[in-house]
C-alpha positions as CSV (number, residue, x, y, z in Angstrom):
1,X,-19.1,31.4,34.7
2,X,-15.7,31.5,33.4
3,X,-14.6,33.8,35.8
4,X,-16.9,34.0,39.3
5,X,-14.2,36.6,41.2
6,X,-16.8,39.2,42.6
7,X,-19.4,37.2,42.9
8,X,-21.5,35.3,46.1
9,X,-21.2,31.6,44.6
10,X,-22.7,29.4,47.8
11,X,-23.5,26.3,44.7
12,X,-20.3,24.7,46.8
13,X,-22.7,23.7,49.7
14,X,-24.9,21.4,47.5
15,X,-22.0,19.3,46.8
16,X,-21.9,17.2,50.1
17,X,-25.2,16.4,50.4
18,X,-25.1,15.3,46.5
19,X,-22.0,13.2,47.3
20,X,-23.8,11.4,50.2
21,X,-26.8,10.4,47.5
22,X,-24.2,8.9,45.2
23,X,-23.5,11.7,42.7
24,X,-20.0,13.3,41.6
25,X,-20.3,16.4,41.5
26,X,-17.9,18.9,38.8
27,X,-18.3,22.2,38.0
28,X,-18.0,23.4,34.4
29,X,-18.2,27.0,32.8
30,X,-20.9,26.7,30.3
31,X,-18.4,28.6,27.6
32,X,-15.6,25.6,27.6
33,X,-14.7,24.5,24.3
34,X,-15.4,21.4,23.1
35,X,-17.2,20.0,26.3
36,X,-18.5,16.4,25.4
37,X,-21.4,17.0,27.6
38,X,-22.8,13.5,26.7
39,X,-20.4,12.1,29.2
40,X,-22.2,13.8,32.9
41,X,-25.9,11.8,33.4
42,X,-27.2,15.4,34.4
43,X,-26.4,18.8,34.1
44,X,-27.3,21.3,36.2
45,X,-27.6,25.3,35.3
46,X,-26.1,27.1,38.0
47,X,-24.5,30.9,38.4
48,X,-24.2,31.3,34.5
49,X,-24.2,35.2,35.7
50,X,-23.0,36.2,32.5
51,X,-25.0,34.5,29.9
52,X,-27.1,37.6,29.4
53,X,-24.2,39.2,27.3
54,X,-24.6,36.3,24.8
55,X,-27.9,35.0,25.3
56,X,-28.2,33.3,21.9
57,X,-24.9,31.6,22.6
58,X,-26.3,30.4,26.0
59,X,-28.9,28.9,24.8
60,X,-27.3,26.8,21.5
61,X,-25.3,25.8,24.6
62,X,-28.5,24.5,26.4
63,X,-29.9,22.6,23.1
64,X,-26.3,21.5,22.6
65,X,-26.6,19.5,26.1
66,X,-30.0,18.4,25.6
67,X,-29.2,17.3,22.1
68,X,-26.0,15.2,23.5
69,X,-29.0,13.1,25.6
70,X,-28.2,14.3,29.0
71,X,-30.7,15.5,31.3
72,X,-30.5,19.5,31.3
73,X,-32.3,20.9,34.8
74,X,-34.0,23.4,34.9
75,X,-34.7,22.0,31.0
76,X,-34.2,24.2,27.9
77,X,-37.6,24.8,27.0
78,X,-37.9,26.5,30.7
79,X,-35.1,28.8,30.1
80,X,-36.5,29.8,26.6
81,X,-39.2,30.9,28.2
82,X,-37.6,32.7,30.8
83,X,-35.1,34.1,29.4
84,X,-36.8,37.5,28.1
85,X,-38.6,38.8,31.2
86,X,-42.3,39.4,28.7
87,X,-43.2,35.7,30.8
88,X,-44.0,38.4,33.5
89,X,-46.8,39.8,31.0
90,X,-48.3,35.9,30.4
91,X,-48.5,35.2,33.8
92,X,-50.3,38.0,34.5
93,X,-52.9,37.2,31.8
94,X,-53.0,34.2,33.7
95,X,-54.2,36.4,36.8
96,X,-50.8,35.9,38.7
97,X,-50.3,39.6,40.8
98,X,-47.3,41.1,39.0
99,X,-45.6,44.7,39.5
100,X,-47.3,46.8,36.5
101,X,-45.0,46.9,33.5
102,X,-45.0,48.6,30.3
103,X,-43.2,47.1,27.2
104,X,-41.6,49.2,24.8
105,X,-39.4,48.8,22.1
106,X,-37.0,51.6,22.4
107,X,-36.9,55.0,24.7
108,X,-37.0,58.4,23.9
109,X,-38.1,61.8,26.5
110,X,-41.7,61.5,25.4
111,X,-42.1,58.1,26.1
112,X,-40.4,58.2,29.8
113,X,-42.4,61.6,30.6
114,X,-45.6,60.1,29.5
115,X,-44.7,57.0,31.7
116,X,-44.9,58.9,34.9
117,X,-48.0,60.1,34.2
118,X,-49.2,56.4,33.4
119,X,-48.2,55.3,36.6
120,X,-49.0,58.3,38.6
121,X,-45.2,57.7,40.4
122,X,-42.5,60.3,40.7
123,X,-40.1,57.4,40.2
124,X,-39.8,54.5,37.5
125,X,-37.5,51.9,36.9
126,X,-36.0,50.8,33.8
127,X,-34.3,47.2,32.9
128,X,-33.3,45.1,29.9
129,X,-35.9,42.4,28.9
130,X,-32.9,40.2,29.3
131,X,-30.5,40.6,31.7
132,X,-29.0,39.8,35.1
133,X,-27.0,41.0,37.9
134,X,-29.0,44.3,37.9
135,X,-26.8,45.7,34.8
136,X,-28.3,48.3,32.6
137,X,-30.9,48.8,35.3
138,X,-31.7,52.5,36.3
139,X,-33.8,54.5,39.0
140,X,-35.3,58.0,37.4
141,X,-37.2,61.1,38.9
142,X,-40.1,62.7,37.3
143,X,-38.2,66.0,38.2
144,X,-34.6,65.3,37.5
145,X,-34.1,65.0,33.9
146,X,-30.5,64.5,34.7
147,X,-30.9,60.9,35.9
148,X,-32.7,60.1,32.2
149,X,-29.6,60.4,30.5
150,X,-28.0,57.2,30.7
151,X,-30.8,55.3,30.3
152,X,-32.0,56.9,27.4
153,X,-28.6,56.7,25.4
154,X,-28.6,52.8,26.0
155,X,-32.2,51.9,25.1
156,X,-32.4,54.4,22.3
157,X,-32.8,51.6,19.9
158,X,-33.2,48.4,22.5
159,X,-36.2,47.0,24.1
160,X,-37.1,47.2,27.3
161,X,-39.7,47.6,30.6
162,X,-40.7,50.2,32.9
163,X,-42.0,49.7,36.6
164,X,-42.9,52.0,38.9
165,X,-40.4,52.2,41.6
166,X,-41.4,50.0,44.2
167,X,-40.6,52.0,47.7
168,X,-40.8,48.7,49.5
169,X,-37.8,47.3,48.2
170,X,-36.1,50.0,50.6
171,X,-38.1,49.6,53.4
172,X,-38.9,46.3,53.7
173,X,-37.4,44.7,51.1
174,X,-37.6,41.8,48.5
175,X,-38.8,38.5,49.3
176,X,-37.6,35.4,47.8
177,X,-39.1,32.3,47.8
178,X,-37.7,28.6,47.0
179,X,-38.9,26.2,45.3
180,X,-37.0,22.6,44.9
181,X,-38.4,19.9,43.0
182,X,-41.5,22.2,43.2
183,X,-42.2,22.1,46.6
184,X,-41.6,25.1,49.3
185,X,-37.3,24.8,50.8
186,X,-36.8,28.0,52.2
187,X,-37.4,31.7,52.1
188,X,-35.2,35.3,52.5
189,X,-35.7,38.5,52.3
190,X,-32.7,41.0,50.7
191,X,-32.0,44.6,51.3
192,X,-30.1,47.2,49.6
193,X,-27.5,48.6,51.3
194,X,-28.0,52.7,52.0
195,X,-28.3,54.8,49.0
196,X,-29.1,52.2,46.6
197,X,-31.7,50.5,45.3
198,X,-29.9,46.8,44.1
199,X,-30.3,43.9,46.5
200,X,-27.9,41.2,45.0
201,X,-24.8,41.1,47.2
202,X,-22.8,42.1,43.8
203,X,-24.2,45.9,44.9
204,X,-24.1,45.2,48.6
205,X,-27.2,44.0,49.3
206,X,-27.6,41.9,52.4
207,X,-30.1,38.6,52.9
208,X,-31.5,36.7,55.6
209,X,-33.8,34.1,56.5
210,X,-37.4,35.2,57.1
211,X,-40.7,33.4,57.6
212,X,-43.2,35.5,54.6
213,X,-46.1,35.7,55.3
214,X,-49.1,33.9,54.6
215,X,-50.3,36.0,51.3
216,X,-46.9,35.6,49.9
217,X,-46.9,31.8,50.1
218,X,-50.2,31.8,48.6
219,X,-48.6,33.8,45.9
220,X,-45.8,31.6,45.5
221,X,-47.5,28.3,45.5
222,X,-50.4,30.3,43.0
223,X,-47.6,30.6,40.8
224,X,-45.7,27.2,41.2
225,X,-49.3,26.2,40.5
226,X,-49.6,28.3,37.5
227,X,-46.2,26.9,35.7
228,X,-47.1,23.0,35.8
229,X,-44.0,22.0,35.3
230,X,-41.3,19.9,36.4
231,X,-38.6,21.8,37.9
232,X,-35.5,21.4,39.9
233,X,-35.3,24.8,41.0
234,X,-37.3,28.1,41.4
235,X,-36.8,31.2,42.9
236,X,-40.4,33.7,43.4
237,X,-39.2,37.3,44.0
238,X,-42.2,39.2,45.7
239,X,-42.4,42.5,46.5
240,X,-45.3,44.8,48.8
241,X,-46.8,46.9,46.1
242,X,-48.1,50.8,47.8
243,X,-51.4,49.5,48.7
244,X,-50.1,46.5,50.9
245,X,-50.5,43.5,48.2
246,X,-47.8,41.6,46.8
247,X,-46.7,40.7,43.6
248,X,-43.9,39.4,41.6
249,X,-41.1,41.0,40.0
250,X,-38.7,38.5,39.1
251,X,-39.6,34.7,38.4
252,X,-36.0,33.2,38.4
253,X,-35.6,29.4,36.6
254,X,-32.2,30.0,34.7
255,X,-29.7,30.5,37.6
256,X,-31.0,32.1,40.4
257,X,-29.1,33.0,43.9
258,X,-30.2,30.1,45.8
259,X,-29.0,31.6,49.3
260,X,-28.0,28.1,51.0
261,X,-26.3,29.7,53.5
262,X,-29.5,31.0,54.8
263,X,-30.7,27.9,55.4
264,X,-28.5,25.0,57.1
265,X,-31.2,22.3,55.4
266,X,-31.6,24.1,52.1
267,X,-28.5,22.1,50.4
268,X,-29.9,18.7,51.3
269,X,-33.8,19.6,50.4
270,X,-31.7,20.3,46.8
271,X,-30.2,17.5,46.4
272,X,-32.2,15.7,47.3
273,X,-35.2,17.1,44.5
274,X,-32.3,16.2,42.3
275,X,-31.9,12.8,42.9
276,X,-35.6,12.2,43.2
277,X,-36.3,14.0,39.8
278,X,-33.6,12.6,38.0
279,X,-34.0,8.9,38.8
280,X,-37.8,9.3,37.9
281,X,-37.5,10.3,34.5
C-alpha cells in the first residue's frame, strides 16, 4: 500500500528470518511509477489492502511483474482466480463445505425479501464479489427495513453475494488457518469487538493463537488438497455453520493478514517456504 497508517502491517517480522537465508528484503507499494521490477529475483504480494478499488489496475501490475521475468508469489494466475470471490461457488462444486451464497447481479427489495425466505434466517449478509477490508459489507434484519437502505443504494446496479449471517462469528468466532509453501504454519481465531460483526483489527477485532480442531484441519488440508497448486501462502477462513459443521467463507491467496505475531515461529516457517520454493523453480 501507498499509505498503510491504520492498518495492522506485522509483514516486518518476516524480514529477519529472510535476511538470515540470504535474501534482501525491500518493500515496495505496488502503485510506484515506473518500478523496473525485473531488477528483485522475487516478488512477494503482501498487504496490497487497497487494490480492490482498482482491481484491473492491480492486476496489469501483476502480469507487468511476471512479464518483466521475475518470480511473482502467490503467481498471477492464482490471484485471477481469486480475485472475485465466485471461486467460493467452484469449490463447492468441487464438494469443499462452503457458507451457502447466492450470486446476484444487482439488488432491489424483492430480491433481499425473497432472500430471507431462501435461507430461512432473520439475518443476511451482503458483500462485494471483490473486495477487502470488510468495505461495502453490510448486516440486515428481516424486520428492519431501515438497515436495507445502504446496501441497496450501492448494489443497485453492482454484483454481489448474500450469506446468511453466521451467529458464530460472534460467539465463537472465525478461524483462520495457514498454509506456507502448502503445508499447515499456524492457526488463530478473530473476534469482533462488541456490537459489531467485523473481525479485522481495522474494525477492532481481536486474534489469537488457537489449536482448531480436528474437522477444521481436515477442512483445511481438504481444500489445500483441492487447489493443487504451488503456493507461498494461504490463509482458510472457517466458520461453525448453525448445525455445528464448518465451512469456508473466505479463501485468502492475494494478501491475506498473516498474524505472525501469533506465532513466534510463523515468520521463519515463511521464509523459509520461500526460499525452498523459489530456489526449486
Amino acid at each position: 500500500m501507498e499509505d498503510p497508517s491504520g492498518f495492522v502491517v506485522e509483514d516486518e517480522l518476516a524480514v529477519g528470518p529472510l535476511e538470515k537465508l540470504g535474501w534482501n528484503v525491500q518493500s515496495v507499494p505496488w502503485t510506484a511509477d515506473g518500478m523496473d521490477w525485473s531488477r528483485f529475483d522475487v516478488v512477494v504480494i503482501r498487504s496490497t489492502w487497497d487494490y480492490q478499488k482498482t482491481p484491473e489496475l492491480f492486476l496489469t501490475t501483476l502480469a507487468g511483474i511476471e512479464s518483466s521475468g521475475t518470480r511473482l508469489f502467490n503467481p498471477l494466475s492464482i490471484c485471477q482466480w481469486n480475485l472475485h470471490k465466485s471461486y467460493l461457488r467452484e469449490l463447492s462444486g468441487k464438494g469443499i463445505p462452503v457458507v451457502p451464497t447466492i450470486w446476484p447481479c444487482h439488488l432491489d427489495g424483492n430480491i433481499l425479501a425473497g432472500t430471507f425466505d431462501d435461507f430461512r434466517c432473520d439475518r443476511i449478509i451482503v458483500k462485494p464479489v471483490i473486495g477487502a477490508n470488510a468495505d461495502d459489507t453490510y448486516v440486515l434484519q428481516r424486520d428492519d427495513s431501515r438497515t436495507w437502505e445502504i446496501a441497496l443504494q450501492v448494489f443497485r446496479d453492482r454484483p454481489l453475494m448474500i450469506q446468511p449471517f453466521v451467529d458464530s462469528v460472534i460467539g465463537t468466532g472465525e478461524y483462520s488457518l495457514f498454509y506456507f509453501g502448502n503445508q499447515y504454519s499456524h492457526a488463530v481465531i478473530k473476534n469482533p469487538r462488541e456490537g459489531d460483526f467485523r473481525v479485522q483489527e481495522e474494525h477492532g477485532g481481536t486474534a489469537r493463537a488457537v489449536q482448531p480442531p480436528d474437522e477444521l484441519l481436515g477442512v483445511g488440508e481438504q481444500i489445500m488438497t483441492t487447489l493443487g497448486s504451488d503456493l507461498l501462502y494461504a490463509r482458510v477462513d472457517l466458520v461453525t455453520l448453525a448445525d455445528g459443521s464448518p465451512a469456508l467463507i473466505e479463501l485468502e491467496l492475494i494478501e491475506p493478514s498473516l498474524h505472525f505475531s501469533c506465532d513466534p515461529k510463523s515468520p521463519s516457517r515463511f521464509a523459509k517456504a520461500l526460499n525452498e520454493i523459489a530456489n526449486r523453480l
